[in-house]
SESELUM-644471 format. One record per residue (C-alpha): x, y, z; residue number from 0. Coordinates in steps of 0.1 Angstrom, whole numbers, plus 5000, padded with zeros to 4 digits. Layout:
N
[[X; Y; Z]; NUM]
...
This chain:
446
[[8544; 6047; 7490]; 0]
[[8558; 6055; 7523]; 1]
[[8587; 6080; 7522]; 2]
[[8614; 6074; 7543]; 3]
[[8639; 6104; 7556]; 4]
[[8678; 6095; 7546]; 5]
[[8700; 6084; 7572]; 6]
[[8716; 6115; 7570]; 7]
[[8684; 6140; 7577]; 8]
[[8673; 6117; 7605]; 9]
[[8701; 6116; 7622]; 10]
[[8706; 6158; 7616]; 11]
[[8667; 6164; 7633]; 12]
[[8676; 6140; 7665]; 13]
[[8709; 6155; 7671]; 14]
[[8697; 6191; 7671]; 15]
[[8665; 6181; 7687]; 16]
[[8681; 6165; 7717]; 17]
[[8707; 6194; 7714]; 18]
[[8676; 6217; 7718]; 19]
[[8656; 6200; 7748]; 20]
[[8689; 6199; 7766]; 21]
[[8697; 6237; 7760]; 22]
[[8664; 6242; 7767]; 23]
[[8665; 6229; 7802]; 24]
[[8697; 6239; 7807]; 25]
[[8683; 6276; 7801]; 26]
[[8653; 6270; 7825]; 27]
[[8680; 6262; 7846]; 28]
[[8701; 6290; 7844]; 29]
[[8675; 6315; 7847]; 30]
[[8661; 6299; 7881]; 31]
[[8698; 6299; 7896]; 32]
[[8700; 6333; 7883]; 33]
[[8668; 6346; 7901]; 34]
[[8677; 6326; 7934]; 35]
[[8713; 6338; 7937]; 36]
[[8699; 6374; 7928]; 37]
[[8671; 6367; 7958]; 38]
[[8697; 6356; 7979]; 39]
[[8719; 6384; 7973]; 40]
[[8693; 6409; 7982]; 41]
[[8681; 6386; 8014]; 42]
[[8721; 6388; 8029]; 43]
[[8715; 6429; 8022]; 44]
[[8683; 6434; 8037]; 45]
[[8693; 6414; 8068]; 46]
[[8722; 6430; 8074]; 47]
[[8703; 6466; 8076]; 48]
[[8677; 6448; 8093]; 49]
[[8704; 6441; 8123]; 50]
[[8721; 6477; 8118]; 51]
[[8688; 6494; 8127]; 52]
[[8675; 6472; 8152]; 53]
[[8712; 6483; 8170]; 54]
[[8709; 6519; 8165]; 55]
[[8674; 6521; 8174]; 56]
[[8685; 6499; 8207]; 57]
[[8711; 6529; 8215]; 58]
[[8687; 6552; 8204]; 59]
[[8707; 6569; 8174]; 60]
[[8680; 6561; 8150]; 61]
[[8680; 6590; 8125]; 62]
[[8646; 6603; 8111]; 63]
[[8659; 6593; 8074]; 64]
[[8672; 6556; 8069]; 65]
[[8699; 6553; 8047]; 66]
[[8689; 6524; 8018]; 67]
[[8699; 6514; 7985]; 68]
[[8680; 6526; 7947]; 69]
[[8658; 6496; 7951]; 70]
[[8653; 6493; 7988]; 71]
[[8626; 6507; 8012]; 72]
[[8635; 6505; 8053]; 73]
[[8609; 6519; 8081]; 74]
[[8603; 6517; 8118]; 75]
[[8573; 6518; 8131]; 76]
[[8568; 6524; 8172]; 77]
[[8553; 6502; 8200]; 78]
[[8520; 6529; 8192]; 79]
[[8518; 6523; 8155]; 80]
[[8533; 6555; 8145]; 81]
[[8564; 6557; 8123]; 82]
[[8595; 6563; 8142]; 83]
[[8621; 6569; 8109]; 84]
[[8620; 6559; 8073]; 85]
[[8638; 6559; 8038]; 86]
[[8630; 6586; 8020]; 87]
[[8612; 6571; 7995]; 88]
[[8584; 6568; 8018]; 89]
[[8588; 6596; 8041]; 90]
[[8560; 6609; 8057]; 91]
[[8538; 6573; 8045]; 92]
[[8519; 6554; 8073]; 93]
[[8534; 6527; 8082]; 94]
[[8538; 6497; 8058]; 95]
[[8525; 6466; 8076]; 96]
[[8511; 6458; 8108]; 97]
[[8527; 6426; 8115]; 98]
[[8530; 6406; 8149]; 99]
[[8569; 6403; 8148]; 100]
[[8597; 6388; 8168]; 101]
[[8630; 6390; 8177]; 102]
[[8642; 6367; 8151]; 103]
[[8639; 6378; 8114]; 104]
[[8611; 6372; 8090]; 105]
[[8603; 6375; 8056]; 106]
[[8570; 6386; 8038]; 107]
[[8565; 6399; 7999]; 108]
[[8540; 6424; 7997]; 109]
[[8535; 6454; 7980]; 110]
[[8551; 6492; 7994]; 111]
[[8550; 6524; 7977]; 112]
[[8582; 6537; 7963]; 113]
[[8579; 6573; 7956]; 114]
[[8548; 6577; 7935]; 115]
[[8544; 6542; 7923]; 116]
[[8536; 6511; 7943]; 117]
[[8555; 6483; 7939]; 118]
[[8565; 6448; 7950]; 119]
[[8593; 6441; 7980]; 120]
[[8604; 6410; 7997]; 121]
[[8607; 6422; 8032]; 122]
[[8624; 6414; 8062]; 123]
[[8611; 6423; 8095]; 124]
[[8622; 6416; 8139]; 125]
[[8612; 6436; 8167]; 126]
[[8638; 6453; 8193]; 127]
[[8640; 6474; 8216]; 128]
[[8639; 6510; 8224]; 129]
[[8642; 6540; 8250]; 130]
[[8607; 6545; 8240]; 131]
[[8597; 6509; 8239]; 132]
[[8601; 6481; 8213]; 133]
[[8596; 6483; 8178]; 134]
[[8591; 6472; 8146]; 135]
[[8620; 6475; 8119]; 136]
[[8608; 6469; 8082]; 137]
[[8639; 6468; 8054]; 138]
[[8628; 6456; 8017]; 139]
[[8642; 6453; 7988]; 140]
[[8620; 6458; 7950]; 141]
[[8617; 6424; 7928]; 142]
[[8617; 6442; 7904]; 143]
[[8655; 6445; 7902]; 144]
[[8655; 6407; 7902]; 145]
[[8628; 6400; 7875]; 146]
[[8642; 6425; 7852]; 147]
[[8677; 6410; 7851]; 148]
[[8660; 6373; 7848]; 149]
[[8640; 6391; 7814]; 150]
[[8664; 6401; 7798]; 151]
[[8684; 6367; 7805]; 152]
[[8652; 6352; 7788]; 153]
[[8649; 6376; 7765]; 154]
[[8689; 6372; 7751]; 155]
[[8678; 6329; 7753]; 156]
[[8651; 6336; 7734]; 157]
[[8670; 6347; 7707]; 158]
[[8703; 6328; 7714]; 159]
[[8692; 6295; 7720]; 160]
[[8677; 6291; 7683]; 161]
[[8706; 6305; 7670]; 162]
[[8724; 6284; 7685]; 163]
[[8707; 6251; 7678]; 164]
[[8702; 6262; 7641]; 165]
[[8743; 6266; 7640]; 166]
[[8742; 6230; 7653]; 167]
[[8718; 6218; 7629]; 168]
[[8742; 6227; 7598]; 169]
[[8772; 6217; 7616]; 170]
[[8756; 6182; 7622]; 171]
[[8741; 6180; 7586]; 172]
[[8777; 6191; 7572]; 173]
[[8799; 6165; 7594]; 174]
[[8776; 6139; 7585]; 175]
[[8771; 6146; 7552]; 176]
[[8812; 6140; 7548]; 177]
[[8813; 6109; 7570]; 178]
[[8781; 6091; 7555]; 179]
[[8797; 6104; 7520]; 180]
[[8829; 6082; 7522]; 181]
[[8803; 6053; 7539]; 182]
[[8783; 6058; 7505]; 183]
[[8814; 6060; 7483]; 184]
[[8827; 6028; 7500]; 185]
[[8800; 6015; 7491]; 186]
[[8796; 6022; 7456]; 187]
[[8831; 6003; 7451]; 188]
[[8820; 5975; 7471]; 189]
[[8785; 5977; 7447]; 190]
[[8810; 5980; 7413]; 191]
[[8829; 5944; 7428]; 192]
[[8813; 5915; 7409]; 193]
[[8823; 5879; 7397]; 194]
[[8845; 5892; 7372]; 195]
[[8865; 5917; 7389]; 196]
[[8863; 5897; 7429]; 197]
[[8905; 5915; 7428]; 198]
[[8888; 5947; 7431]; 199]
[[8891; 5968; 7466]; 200]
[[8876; 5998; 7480]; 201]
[[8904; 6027; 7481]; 202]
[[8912; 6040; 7516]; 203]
[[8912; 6076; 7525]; 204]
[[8942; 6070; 7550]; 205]
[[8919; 6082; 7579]; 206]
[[8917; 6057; 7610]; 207]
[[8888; 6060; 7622]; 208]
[[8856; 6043; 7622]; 209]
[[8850; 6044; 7587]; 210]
[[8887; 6043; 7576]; 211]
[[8885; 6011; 7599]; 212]
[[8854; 6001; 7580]; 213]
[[8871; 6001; 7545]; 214]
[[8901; 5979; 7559]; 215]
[[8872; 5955; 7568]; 216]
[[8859; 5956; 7536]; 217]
[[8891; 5944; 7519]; 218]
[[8892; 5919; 7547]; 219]
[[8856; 5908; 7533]; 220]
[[8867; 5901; 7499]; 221]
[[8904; 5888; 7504]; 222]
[[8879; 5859; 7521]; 223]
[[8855; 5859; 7494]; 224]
[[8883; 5860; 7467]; 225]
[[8902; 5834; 7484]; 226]
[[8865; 5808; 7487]; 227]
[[8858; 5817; 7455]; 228]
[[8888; 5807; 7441]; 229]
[[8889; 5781; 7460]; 230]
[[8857; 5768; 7448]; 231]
[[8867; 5773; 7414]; 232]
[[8904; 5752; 7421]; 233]
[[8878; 5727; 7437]; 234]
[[8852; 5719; 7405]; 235]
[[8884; 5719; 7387]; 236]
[[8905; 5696; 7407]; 237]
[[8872; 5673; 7411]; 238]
[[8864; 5670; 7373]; 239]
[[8903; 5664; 7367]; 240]
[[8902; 5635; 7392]; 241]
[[8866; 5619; 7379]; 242]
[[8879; 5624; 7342]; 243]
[[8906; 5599; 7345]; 244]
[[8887; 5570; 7362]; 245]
[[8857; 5578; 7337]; 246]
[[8877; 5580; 7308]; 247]
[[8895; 5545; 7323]; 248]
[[8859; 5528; 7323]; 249]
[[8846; 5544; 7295]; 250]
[[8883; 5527; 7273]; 251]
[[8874; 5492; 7284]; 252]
[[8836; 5494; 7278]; 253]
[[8844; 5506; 7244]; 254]
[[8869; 5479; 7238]; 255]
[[8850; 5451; 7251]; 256]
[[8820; 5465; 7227]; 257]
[[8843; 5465; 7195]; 258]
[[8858; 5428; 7204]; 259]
[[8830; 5412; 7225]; 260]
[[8849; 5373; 7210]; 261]
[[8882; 5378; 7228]; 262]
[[8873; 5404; 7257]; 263]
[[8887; 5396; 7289]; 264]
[[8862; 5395; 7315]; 265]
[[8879; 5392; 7346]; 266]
[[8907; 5425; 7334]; 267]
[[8872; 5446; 7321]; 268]
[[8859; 5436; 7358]; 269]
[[8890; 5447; 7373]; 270]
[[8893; 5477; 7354]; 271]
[[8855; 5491; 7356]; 272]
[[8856; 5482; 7395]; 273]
[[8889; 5497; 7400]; 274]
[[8881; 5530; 7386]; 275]
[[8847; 5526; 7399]; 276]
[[8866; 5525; 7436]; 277]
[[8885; 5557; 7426]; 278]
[[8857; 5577; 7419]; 279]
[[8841; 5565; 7450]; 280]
[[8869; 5575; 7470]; 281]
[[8866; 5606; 7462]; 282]
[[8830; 5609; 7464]; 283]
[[8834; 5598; 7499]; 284]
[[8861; 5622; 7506]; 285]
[[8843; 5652; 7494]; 286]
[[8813; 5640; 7519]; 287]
[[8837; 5638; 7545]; 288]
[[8849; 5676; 7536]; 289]
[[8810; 5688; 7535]; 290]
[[8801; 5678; 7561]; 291]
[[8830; 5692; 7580]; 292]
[[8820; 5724; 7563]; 293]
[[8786; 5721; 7572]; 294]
[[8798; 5722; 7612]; 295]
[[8786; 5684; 7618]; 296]
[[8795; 5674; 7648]; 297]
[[8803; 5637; 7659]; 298]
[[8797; 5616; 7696]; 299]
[[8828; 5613; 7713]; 300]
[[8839; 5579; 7732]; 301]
[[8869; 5567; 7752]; 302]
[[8889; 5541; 7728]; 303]
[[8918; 5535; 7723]; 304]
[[8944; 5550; 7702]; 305]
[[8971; 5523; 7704]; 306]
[[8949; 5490; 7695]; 307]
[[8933; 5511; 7665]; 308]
[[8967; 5522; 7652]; 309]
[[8977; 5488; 7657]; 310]
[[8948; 5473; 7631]; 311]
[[8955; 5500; 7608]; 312]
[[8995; 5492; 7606]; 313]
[[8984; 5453; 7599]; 314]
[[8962; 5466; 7571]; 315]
[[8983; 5496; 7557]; 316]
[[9012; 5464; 7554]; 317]
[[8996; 5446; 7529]; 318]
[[8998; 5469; 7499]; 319]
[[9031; 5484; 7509]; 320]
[[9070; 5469; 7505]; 321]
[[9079; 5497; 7534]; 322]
[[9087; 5482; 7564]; 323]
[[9059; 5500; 7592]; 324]
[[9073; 5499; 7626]; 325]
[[9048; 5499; 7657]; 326]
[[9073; 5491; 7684]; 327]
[[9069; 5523; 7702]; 328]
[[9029; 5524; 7701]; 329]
[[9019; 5519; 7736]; 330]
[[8989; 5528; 7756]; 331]
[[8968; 5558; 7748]; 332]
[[8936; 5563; 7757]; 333]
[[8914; 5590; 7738]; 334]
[[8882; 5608; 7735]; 335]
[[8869; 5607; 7701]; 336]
[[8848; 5594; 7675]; 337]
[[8860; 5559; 7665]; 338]
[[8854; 5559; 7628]; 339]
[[8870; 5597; 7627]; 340]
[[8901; 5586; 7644]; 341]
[[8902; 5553; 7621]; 342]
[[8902; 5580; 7591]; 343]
[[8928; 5601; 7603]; 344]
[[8952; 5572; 7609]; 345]
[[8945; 5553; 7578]; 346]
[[8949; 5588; 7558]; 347]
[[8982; 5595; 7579]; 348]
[[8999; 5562; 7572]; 349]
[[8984; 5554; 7531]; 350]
[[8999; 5594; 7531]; 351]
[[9033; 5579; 7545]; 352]
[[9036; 5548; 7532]; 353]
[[9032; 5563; 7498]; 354]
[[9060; 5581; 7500]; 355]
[[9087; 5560; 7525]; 356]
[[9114; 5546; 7508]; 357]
[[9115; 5518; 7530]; 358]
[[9104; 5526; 7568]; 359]
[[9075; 5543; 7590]; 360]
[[9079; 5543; 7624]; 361]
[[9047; 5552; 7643]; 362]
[[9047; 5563; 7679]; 363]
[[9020; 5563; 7697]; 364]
[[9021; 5576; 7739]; 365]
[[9003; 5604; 7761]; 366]
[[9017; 5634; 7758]; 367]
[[9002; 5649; 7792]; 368]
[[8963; 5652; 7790]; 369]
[[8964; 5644; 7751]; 370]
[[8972; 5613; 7733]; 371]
[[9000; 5615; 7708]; 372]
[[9004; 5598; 7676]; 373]
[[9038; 5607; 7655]; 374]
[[9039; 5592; 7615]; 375]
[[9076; 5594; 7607]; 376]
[[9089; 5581; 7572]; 377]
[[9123; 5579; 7553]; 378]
[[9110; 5594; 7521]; 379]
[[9118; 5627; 7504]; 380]
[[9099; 5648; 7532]; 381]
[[9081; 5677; 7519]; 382]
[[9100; 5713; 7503]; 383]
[[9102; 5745; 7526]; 384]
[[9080; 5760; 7502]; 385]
[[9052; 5732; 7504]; 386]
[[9050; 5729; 7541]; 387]
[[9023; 5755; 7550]; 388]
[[9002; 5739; 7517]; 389]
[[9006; 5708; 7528]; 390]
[[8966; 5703; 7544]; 391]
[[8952; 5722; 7515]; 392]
[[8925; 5706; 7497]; 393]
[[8937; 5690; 7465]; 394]
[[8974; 5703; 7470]; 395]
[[8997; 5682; 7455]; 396]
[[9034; 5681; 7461]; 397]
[[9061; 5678; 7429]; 398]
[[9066; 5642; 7413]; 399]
[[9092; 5634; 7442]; 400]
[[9063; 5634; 7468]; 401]
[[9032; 5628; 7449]; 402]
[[8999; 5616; 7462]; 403]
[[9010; 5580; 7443]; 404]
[[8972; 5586; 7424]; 405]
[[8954; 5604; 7451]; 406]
[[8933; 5632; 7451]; 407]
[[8953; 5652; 7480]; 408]
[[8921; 5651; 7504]; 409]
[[8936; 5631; 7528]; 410]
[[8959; 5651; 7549]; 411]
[[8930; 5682; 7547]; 412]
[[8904; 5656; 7558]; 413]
[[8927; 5642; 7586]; 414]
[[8932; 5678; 7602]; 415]
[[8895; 5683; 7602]; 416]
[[8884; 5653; 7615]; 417]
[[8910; 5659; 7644]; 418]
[[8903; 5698; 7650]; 419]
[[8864; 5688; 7651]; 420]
[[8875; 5663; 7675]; 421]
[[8890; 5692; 7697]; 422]
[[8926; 5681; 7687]; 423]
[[8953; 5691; 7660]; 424]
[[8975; 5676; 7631]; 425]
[[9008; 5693; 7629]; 426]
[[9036; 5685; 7598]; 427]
[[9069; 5689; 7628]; 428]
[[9108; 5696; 7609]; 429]
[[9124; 5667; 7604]; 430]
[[9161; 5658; 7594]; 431]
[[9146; 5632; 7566]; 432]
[[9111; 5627; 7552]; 433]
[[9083; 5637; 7571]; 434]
[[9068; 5635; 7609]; 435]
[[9033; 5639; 7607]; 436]
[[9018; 5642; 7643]; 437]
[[8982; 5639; 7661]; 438]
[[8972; 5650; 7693]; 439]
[[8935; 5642; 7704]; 440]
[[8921; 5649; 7738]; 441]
[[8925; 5618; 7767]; 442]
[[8895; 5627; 7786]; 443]
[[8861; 5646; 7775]; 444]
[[8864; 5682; 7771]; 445]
């Protein structure tokens, strides 16, 4: 079985690893600039006595013994070889080097005695004159200064650096440890949530941060799964309310016409079974509509036009109405939509408002700049403050006053959808009496 390192301990060992590479090149680095700035340091020195005794021997106050520092060596050797003065670390040596200088400066490492040891100097080295002819000025300065000081620097890293990444280590281990503890407590609640208990929320820590942030998400999450859930639950119950009446309906008059098959009356069982038969497929074809709206299915768009179709649906919404429906303000409107969508949203609008006029609809049809406008205003008992944002639920039903007159309170949801998939909106607008349903639906392709 392949073991797997926790989220936690994976993320400690890259933290400190990349901690450690970085230190560690950042001490690489610190000890070069260290040495170089050191070097340099002792090159600006050496130079500068360089030039001092190149002038005195030019005026020919060159004293036997140069003046140097600890660490430095200085000699100046004569046009015949011979030494002319020198530090008195090496008084009374032959000279150092026999090197072919110049006037300008130059620098060699080699090695020089110091007393009774030999060690290693970075020198610098010009020719100038004399009284007794030009020579050669040696001044040097021991590396050994320089590497000691970058030892011990490596030496105190050496140490430091592991100290310091270890420290890291725990502080990384410890800080995640208490953030990817409240991740792991968050979620244990969400873990706990189940069917039975979907009012259930994981408990903030009042931090905002990430994590904090994370918890409000989570709450999000389930107020949207609470809310379908429910929903689906108000939906199997709202469809088996609405199929139990139709099928109880059909199920009466089958019964009946089986206990008196002499005197049954054909043509009402007909009517009956066919009517309730229609009900039930009604809604069947309204919760198809819903799926597939659900489901994201999209529909082909055409150029038609709004007013003739409104026109053909007032004609047919007339004939099972007493309410008079007025189209004298429906006048040209071209739109870009599906045909049968659009016929569905104006036959839902106007069975919605013709249901529940007392005796007039006026419809209103017009462009309302690049969108055609359709406005369904009736005289009936409009809808209650409290029911307006409920008004395009699925299955939401208004009090007795403004029922769905036997409908299964699809229509006005199915309306909006058809129409936002359209790339266009139904909005319920305030109204002094009754209601004023309005569509808008795009006049051109999007």
């Amino acid at each position: 079985m392949t073991h797997r390192l926790s989220l936690r301990l994976r993320a400690t060992l890259i933290g400190t690893l990349l901690f450690a590479v970085l230190l560690g090149i950042g001490s690489v680095l610190l000890v070069s600039t260290l040495e170089h700035r050191l070097t340099d340091a002792s090159d600006d020195v050496s130079r500068s006595r360089l030039s001092d005794l190149l002038d005195l021997a030019g005026s020919g106050d060159l004293p036997p013994t140069l003046g140097v520092g600890d660490n430095g060596v200085a000699q100046v050797v004569g046009p015949d070889g011979k030494v002319v003065a020198a530090s008195a670390n090496i008084d009374g040596r032959p000279a150092i080097a026999d090197l072919a200088a110049s006037t300008s400066p130059e620098t060699r490492t080699f090695s020089a005695p110091d007393d009774q040891e030999i060690e290693t100097y970075r020198f610098w080295y010009a020719e100038g004159p004399s009284p007794k002819g030009n020579v050669t000025v040696y001044v040097g300065d021991s590396l050994e200064s320089v590497s000691e000081a970058s030892a011990a620097l490596r030496r105190s890293l050496w140490i430091g650096v592991p100290l310091v990444v270890l420290a890291l280590g725990v502080v990384i281990w410890l800080l995640l440890g208490r953030a990817l503890g409240r991740l792991d407590r968050i979620r244990a609640e969400v873990d706990r949530i189940s069917e039975g208990n979907l009012a259930a929320r994981v408990a903030g820590d009042g931090v905002d941060d990430e994590v904090g942030r994370l918890a409000a998400t989570m709450n999000a999450m389930l107020d949207r799964v609470e809310h379908a859930v429910q929903r689906q639950r108000e939906l199997v119950a709202d469809v088996s309310h609405d199929l139990q009446s139709p099928l109880a309906a059909q199920r009466l008059s089958l019964e009946l016409a089986l206990a008196q098959p002499g005197v049954v009356d054909t043509d009402r069982l007909r009517a009956d079974v066919l009517g309730a038969t229609a009900d039930m497929e009604r809604l069947v074809r309204d919760l198809l509509v819903l799926a597939s709206l659900d489901a994201g299915a999209t529909s082909e768009p055409v150029l038609l036009d709004l007013d003739a179709l409104v026109l053909e649906e007032a004609t047919r919404s007339r004939v099972g109405t007493s309410a008079q429906v007025d189209t004298s303000q429906v006048s040209a409107a071209p739109a870009y939509a599906d045909p049968d969508d659009v016929r569905r949203i104006v036959r839902n609008l106007l069975d919605n408002a013709t249901a529940h006029a007392t005796s007039r609809v006026v419809l209103t049809v017009d462009l309302d700049g690049d969108r055609a406008r359709l406005d369904v205003v009736d005289d009936g008992p409009g809808v209650p403050p409290e029911h307006r944002d409920l008004v395009f639920e699925r299955f939401h039903r208004v009090d007795a006053a403004r029922s769905q007159g036997g409908g299964s309170g699809l229509g006005l949801a199915i309306a909006r959808g058809l129409a936002e998939r359209a790339g266009g909106s139904v909005e319920l607008l305030s109204s002094p009496g009754g209601a004023h349903l309005r569509l808008l639906l795009p006049s051109r392709r999007p």
